[in-house]
Rosetta silent file (secondary structure, phi, psi, omega in degrees, C-alpha in Angstrom):
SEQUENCE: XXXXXXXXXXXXXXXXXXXXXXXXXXXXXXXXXXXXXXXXXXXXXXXXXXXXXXXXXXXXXXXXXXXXXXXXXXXXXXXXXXXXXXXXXXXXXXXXXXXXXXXXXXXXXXXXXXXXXXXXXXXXXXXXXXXXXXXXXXXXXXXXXXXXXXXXXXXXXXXXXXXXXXXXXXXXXXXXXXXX
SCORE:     score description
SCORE:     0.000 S_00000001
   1 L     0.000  118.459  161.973   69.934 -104.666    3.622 S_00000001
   2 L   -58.396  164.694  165.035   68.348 -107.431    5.890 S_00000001
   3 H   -49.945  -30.983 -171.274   65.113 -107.616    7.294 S_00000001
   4 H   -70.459  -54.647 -154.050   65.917 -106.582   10.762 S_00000001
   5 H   -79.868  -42.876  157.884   67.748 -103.140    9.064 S_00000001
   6 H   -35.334  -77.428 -174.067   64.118 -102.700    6.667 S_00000001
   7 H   -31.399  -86.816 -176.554   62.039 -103.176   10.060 S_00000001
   8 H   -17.866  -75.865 -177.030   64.178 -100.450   11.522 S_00000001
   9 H   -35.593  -27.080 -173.936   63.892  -98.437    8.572 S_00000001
  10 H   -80.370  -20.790 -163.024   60.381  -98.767    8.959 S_00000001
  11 H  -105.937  -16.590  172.534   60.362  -97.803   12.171 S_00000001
  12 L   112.026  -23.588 -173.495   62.022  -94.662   11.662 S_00000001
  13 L   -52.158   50.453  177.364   65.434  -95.897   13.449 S_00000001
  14 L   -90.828 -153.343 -176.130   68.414  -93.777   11.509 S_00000001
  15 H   -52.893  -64.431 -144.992   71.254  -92.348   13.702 S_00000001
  16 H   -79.418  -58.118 -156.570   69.257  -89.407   15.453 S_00000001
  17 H   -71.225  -36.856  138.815   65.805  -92.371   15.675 S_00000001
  18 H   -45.010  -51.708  165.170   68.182  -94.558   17.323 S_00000001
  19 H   -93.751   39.704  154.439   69.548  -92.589   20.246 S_00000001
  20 H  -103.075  -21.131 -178.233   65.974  -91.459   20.523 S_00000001
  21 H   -96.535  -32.545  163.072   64.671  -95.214   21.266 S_00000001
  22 L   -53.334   -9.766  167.069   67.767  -95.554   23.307 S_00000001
  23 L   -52.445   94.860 -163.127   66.436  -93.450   26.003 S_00000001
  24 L   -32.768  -52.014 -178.498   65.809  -95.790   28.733 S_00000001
  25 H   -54.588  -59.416 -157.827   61.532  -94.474   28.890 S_00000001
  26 H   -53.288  -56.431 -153.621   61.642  -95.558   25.072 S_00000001
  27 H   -68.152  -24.295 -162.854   62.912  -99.154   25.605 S_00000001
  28 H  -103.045  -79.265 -149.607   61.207 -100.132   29.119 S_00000001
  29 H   -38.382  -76.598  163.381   57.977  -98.541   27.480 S_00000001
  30 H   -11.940  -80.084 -153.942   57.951 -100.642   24.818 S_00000001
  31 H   -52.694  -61.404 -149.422   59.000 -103.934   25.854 S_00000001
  32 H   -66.019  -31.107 -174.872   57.113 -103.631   29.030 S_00000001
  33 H   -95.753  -22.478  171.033   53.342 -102.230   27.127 S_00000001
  34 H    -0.756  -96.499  168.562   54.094 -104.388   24.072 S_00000001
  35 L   -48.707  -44.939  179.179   51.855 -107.396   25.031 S_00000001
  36 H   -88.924   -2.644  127.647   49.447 -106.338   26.982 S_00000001
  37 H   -43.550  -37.071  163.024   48.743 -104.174   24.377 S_00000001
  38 H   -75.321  -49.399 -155.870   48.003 -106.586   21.793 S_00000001
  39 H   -69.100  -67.564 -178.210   46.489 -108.817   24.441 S_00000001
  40 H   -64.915  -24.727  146.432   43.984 -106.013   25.596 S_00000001
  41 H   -24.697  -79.804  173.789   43.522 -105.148   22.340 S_00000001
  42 H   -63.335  -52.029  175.011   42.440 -108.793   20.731 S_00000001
  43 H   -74.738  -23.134  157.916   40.314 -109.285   23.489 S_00000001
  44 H   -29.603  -35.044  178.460   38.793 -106.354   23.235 S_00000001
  45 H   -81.575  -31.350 -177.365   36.417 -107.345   20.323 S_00000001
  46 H   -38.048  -39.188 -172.296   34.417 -109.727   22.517 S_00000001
  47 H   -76.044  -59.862 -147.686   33.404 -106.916   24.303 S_00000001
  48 H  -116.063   -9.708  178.090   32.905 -103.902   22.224 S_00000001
  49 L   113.321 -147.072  129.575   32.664 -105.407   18.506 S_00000001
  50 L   -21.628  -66.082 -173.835   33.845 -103.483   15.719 S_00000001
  51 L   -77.253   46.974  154.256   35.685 -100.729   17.886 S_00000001
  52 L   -85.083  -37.691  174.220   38.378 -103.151   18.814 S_00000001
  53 H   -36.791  -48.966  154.341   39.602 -101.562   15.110 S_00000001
  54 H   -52.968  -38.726  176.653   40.144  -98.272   15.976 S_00000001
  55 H   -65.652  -42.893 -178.894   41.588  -99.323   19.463 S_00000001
  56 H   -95.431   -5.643  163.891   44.504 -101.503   17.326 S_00000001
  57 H   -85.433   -6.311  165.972   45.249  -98.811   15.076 S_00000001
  58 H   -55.622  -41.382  179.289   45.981  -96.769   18.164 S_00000001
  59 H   -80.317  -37.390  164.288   47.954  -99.485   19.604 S_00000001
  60 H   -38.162  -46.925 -167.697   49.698 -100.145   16.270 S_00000001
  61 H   -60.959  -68.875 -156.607   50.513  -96.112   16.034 S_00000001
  62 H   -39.170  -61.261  172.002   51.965  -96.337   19.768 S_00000001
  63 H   -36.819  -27.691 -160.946   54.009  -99.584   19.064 S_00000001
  64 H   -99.542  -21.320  171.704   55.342  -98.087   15.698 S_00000001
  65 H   -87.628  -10.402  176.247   55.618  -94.659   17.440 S_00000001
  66 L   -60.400  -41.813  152.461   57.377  -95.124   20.309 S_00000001
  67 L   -34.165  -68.444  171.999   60.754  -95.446   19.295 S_00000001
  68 L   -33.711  -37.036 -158.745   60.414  -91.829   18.143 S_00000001
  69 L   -54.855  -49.786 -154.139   58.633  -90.825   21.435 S_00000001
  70 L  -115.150  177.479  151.976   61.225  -89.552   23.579 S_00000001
  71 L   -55.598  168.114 -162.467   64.601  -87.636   23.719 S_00000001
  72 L   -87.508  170.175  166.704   67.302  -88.789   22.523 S_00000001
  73 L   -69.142  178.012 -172.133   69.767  -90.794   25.469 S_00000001
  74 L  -111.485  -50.831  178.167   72.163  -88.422   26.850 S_00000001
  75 L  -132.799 -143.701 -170.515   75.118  -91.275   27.477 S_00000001
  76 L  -135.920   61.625  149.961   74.999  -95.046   27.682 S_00000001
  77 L   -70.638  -71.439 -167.759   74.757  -95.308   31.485 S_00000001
  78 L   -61.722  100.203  159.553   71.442  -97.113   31.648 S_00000001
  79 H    14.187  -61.428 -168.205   71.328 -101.018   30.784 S_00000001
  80 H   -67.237  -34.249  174.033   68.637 -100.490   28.250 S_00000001
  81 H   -53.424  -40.782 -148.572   70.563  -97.235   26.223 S_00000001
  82 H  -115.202   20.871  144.812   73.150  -99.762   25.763 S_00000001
  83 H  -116.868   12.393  144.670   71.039 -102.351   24.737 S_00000001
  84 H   -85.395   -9.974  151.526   69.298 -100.624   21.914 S_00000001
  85 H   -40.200  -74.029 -172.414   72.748  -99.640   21.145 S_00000001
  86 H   -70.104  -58.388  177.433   73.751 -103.159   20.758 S_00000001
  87 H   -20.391  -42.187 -148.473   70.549 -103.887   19.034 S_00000001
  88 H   -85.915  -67.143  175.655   71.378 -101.151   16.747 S_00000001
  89 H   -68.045  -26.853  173.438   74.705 -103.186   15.807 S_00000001
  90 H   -39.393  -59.078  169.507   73.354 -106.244   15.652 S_00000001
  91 H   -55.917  -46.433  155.429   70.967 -104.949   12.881 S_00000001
  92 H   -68.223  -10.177 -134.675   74.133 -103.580   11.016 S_00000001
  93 L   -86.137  145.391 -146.787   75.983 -106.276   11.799 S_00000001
  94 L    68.295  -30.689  161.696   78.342 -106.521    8.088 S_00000001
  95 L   -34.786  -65.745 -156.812   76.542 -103.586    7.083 S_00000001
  96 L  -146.794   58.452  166.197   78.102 -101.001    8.834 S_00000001
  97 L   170.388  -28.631 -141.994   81.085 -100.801   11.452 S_00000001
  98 L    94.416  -24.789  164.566   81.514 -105.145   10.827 S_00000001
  99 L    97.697  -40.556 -165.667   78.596 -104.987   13.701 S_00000001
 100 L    56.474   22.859  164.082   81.731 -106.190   16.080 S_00000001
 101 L   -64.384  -29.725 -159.511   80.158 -109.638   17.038 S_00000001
 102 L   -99.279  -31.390  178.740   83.277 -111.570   15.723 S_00000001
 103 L   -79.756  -23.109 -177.018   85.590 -109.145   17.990 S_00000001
 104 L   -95.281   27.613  171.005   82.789 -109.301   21.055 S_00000001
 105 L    46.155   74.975  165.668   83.103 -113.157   20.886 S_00000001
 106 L  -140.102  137.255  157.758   79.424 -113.526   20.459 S_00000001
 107 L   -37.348  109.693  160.532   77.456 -116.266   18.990 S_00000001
 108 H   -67.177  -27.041 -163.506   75.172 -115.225   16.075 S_00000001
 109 H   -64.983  -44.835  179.698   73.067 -118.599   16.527 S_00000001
 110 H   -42.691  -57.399 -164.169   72.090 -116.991   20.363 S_00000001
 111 H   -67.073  -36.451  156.022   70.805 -114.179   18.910 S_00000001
 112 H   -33.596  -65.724 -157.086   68.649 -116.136   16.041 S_00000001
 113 H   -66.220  -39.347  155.687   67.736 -118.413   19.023 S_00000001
 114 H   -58.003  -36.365  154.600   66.159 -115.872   21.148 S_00000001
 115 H   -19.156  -93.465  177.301   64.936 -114.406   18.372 S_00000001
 116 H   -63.042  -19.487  149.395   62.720 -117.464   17.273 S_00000001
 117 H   -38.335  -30.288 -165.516   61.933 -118.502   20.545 S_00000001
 118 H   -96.125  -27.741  155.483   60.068 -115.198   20.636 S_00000001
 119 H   -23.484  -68.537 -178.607   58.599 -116.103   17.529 S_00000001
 120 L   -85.746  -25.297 -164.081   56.694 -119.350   18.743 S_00000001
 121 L   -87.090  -39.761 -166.174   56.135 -117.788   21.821 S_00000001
 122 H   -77.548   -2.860  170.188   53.998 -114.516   19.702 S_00000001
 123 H  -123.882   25.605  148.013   52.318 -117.178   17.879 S_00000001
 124 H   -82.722  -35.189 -170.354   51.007 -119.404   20.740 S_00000001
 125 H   -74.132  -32.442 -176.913   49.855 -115.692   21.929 S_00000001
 126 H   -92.486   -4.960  155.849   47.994 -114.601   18.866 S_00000001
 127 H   -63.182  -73.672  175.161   46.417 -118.037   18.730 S_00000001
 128 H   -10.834  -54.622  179.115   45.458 -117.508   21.865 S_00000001
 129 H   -61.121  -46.269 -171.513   44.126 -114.186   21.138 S_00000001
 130 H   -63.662  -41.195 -153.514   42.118 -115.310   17.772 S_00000001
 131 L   -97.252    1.371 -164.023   40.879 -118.166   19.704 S_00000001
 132 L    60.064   30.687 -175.923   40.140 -116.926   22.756 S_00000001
 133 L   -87.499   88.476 -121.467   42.263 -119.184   24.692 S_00000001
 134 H  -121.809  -27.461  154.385   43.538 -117.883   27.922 S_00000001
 135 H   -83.820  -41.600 -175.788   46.407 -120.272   28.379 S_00000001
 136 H   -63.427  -78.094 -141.991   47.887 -119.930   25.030 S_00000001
 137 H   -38.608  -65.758 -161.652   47.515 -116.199   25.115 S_00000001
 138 H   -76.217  -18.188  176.704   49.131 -115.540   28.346 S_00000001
 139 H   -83.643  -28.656 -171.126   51.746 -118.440   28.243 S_00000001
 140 H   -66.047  -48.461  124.553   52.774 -117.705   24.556 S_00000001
 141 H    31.659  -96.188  178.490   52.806 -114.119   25.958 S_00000001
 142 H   -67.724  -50.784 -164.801   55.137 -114.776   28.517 S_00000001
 143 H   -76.223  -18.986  154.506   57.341 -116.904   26.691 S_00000001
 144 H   -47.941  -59.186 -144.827   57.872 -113.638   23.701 S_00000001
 145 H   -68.126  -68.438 -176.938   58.282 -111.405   26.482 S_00000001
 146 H   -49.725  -91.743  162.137   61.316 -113.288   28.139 S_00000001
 147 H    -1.287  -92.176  168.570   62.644 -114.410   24.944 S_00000001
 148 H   -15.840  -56.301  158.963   62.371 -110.541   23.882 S_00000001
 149 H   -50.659  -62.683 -166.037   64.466 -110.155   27.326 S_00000001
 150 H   -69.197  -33.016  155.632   66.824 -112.779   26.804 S_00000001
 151 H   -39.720  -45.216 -168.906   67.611 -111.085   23.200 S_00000001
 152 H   -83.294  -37.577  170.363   67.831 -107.321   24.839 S_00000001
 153 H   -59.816  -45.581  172.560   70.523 -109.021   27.160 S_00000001
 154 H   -61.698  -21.065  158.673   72.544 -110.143   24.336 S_00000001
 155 H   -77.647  -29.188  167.343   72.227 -107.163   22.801 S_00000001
 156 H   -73.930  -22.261  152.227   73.524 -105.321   25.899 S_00000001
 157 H   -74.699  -37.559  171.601   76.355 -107.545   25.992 S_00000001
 158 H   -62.555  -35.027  161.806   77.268 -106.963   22.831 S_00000001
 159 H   -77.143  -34.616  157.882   77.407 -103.304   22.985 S_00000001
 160 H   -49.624  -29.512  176.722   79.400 -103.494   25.868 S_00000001
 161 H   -99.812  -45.952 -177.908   82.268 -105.855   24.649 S_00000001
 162 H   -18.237  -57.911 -160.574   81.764 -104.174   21.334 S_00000001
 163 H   -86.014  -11.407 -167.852   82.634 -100.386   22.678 S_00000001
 164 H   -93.614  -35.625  179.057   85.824 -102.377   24.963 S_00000001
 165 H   -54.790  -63.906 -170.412   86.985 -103.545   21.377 S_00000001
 166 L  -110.527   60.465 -150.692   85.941 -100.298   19.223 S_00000001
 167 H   -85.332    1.151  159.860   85.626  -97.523   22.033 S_00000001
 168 H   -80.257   30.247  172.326   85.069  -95.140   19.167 S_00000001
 169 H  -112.445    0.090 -171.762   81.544  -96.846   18.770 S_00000001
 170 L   -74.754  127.435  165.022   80.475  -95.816   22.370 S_00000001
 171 L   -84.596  149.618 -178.602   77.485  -93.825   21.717 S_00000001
 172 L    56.000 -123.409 -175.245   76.669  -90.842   23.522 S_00000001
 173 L   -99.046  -61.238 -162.029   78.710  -88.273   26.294 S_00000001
 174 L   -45.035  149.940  162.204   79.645  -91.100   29.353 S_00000001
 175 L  -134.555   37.012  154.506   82.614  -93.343   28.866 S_00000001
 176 L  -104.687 -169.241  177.280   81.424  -95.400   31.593 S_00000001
 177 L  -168.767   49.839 -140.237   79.206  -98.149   31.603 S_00000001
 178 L  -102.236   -1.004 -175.777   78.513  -98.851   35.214 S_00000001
 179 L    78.659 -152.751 -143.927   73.995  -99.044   34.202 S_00000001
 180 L  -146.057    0.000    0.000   71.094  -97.543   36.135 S_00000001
């Protein structure tokens, strides 16, 4: 089991904790409160001290709980269901189906590369944060978040050529795939 498929594990993310983070509110929530969670967080001790601790295990719980958060998707209409989909193989990928990267003609080095982009980008931000640095934070920030994006695309392509390849891998009732 890789790291990505531990995280997951960690996260709660089996079949039924997967098409519960596939719900388009789980995936948007996330991505989109991520940072400025952390951000508002970390800055947060200047101000108040001490309670910025309680305030990040809240934000920890909500980051770690959110997957979990919502109904499950109903089909894989919406962009995002079917890129926590592909995420989902990605994280298997050799595991469990073969992942279907080498049938969806996709690059593993992309997905590494967004990957670590988002890397360097969350650790320009939490310099930023530690240091109180207002250009690191918010460009390092920025440069996760899109990265983070640029990842979530590749994962939505990948579910998508995946399911034209395997179409018994389509998750949920639709056998379209026209998004939201």
């Amino acid at each position: 089991m890789g790291f990505e498929a531990r995280l997951a594990k960690a996260f709660g993310l089996n079949e039924a904790g997967w098409d519960r983070h596939a719900n388009p509110w789980s995936g948007w929530s996330r991505l989109i409160t991520g940072w400025p969670v952390i951000i508002a967080v970390g800055w947060s001790r200047l101000w108040i001290g001490w309670w910025a601790v309680p305030l990040a295990l809240i934000a920890a719980f909500w980051l770690w709980r959110n997957p979990l958060s919502f109904p499950p998707a109903r089909d894989d209409s919406h962009w995002m269901s079917r890129a926590v989909w592909g995420e989902r193989l990605w994280i298997w990928r050799g595991e469990k189906d073969g992942g279907g990267l080498e049938e969806a003609g996709l690059a593993v080095w992309k997905f590494h590369g967004w990957n670590v982009l988002a890397g360097l980008g969350a650790l320009v931000a939490i310099y930023g944060i530690v240091m109180f640095d207002v250009i690191a934070c918010f460009s390092g920030a920025l440069a996760s978040f899109f990265a983070k994006i640029g990842f979530v695309a590749r994962c939505e392509t990948l579910y998508r050529r995946a399911v034209a390849v395997h179409p018994e891998w389509r998750r949920g009732q639709s056998k379209g795939g026209a998004g939201a």
